[in-house]
C-alpha positions in Angstrom: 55.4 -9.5 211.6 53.9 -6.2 210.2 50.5 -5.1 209.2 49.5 -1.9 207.7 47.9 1.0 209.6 44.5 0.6 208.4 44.4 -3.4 209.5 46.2 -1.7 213.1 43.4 0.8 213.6 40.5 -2.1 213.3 43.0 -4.0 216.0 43.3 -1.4 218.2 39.4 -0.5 218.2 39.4 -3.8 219.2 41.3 -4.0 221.8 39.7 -0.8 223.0 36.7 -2.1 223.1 37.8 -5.4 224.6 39.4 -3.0 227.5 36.2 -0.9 228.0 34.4 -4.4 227.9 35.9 -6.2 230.8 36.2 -2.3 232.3 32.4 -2.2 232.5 32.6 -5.8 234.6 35.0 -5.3 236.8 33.5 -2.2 237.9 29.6 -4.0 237.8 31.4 -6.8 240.0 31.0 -7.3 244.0 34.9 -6.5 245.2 34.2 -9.1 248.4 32.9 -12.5 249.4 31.8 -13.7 252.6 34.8 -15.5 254.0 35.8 -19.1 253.4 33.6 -18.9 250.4 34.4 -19.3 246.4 34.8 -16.3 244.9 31.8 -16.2 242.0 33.9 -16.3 238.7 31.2 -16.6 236.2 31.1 -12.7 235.5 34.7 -12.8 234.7 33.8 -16.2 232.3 35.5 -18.2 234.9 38.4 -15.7 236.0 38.6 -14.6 239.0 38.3 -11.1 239.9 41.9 -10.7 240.3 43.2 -12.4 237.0 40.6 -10.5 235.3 42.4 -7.2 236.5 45.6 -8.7 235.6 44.1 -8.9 231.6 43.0 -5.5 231.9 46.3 -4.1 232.7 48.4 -6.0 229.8 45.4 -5.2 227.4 46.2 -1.5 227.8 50.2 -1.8 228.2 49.7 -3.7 225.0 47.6 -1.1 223.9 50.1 1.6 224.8 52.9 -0.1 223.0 50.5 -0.7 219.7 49.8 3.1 219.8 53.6 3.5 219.6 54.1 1.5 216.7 50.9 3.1 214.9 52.2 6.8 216.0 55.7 5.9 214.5 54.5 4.4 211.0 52.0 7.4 210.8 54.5 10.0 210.7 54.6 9.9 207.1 51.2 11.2 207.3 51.7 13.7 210.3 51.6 16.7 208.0 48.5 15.5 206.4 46.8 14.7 209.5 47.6 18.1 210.5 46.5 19.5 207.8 43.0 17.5 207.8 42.2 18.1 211.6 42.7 22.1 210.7 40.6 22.0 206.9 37.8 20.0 209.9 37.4 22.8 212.0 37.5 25.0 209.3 34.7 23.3 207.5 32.6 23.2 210.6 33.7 26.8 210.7 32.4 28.3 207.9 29.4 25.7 207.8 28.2 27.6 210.7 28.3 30.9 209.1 26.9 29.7 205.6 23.8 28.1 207.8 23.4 31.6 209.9 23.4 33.3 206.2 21.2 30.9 204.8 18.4 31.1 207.8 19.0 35.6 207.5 15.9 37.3 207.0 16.4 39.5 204.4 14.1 42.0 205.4 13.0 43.5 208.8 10.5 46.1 210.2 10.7 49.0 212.1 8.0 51.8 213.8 8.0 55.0 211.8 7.4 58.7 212.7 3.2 58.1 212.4 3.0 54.9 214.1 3.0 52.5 211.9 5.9 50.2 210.0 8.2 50.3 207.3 9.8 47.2 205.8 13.3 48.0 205.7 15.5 45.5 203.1 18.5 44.1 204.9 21.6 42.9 202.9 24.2 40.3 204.0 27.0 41.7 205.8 29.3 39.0 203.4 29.0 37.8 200.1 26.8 34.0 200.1 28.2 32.6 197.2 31.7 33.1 197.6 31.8 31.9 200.9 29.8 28.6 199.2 32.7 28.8 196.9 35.5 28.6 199.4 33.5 25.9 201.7 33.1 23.6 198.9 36.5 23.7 198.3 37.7 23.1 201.8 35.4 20.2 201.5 37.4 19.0 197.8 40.6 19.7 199.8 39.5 17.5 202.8 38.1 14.9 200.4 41.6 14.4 198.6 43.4 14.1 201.9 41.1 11.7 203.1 41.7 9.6 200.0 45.3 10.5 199.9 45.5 8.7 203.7 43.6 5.9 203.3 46.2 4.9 200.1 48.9 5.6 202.9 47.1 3.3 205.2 46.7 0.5 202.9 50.3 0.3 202.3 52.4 2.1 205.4 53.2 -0.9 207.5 53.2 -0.6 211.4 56.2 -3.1 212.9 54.1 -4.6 215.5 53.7 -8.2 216.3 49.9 -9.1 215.5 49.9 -12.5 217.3 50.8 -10.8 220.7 46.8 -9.0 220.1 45.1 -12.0 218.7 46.4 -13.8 221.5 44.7 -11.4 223.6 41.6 -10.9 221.2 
């Protein structure tokens, strides 16, 4: 059975999420009991500390090998994912810069020869609008891989058995 990648992404934040869940419990949990005694089972929902571990350790090896399957379908996008991690940072980038331009005074003062001061005009060591120019386009570039990658993910199917997560859902 096969599902594409974007219906495997919403599974595997699920089973993230279902790891980090019981996670959170089994590390909130009393690791001892005073002897002879049930163990308390209700924070596990009636598993015992034990078998809860157990679920943890086949939700991530089930994890692991989903990540696999997703990693292998995705390689028809690797160059595009490349591409859009590296147009991210540069967006971020020269965000920064247009934001340190924007907040530039354009105008200082400084003491002169009888005491007093002189506004002195200050110009931009680079050119505002052309680095607007540039950033909006990374941003169009960006946009169309985006788009281009979620068509992928609609379509590029990841050869994983679903019932083997639902099962564990």
């Amino acid at each position: 059975m096969t599902l594409n990648i974007a219906t495997a992404f919403r599974l595997r934040n699920k089973l993230k999420e279902k790891i980090s869940k019981l996670s959170a419990i089994i590390h909130g949990a009393d690791v001892t009991k005073p002897v002879g005694s049930p163990e308390n089972t209700t924070v596990f929902d009636g598993n015992s500390f034990n078998e809860t571990i157990e679920r943890v350790r086949l939700l991530m090896s089930t994890l692991r090998d989903f990540n696999l399957a997703i990693d292998k379908a995705n390689g028809i996008n690797r160059t595009d994912l490349i591409n859009l991690e590296t147009l991210k940072a540069e967006i971020a980038f020269y965000d920064t810069v247009i934001q340190k331009i924007r907040q530039a005074p354009l105008f200082a003062y400084e003491y002169n020869a009888e005491g007093g001061r002189d506004k002195v005009q200050l110009e931009l060591l680079s050119d505002q609008k052309s680095l607007i120019a540039h950033y909006e386009n990374l941003i169009k570039q960006k946009d169309s891989i985006e788009e281009k990658l979620a068509s992928s993910n609609s379509i590029t199917q990841v050869s994983f058995d679903r019932s083997i997560i639902d099962n564990l859902l």
